[in-house]
C-alpha angles and dihedrals in degrees: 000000000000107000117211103167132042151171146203125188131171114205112192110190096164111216101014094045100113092040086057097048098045086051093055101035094054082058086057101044100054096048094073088164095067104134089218123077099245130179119166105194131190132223114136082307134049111250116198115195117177129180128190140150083217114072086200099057089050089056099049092047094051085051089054099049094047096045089056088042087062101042091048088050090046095050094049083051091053106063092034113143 
């Protein structure tokens, strides 16, 4: 695949860092078929990289992976003690 487009975010969510991470890493490894290059790393802090020859896959894809950042983040505040 040529890739024409491409993306690196690093998310840092301190303490919860790592069970963010394993929680949105399990969704990208068991969709083998993604049609963007995707690879979600850990080290203190979450790294995103994505690769495409589409934009609006990119995009999408991006969309998708922070949105389950968040909610991942959300769900861990919200049964904070």
């Amino acid at each position: 695949m040529t890739s024409n487009f491409s993306a690196k975010i690093t998310v840092d969510a301190k303490d919860k860092s790592k069970a963010i991470f394993d929680s949105v890493n399990a969704d990208n490894e068991f969709y083998p078929e993604n049609p963007v290059k995707t690879q979600i790393t850990f080290d203190k802090k979450i790294i995103i990289s994505v690769e495409t020859d589409q934009i609006t896959h990119l995009r999408a894809n991006l969309n998708s992976t922070l949105r389950l950042i968040q909610a991942s983040y959300d769900s861990i505040e919200s049964v904070k003690i």
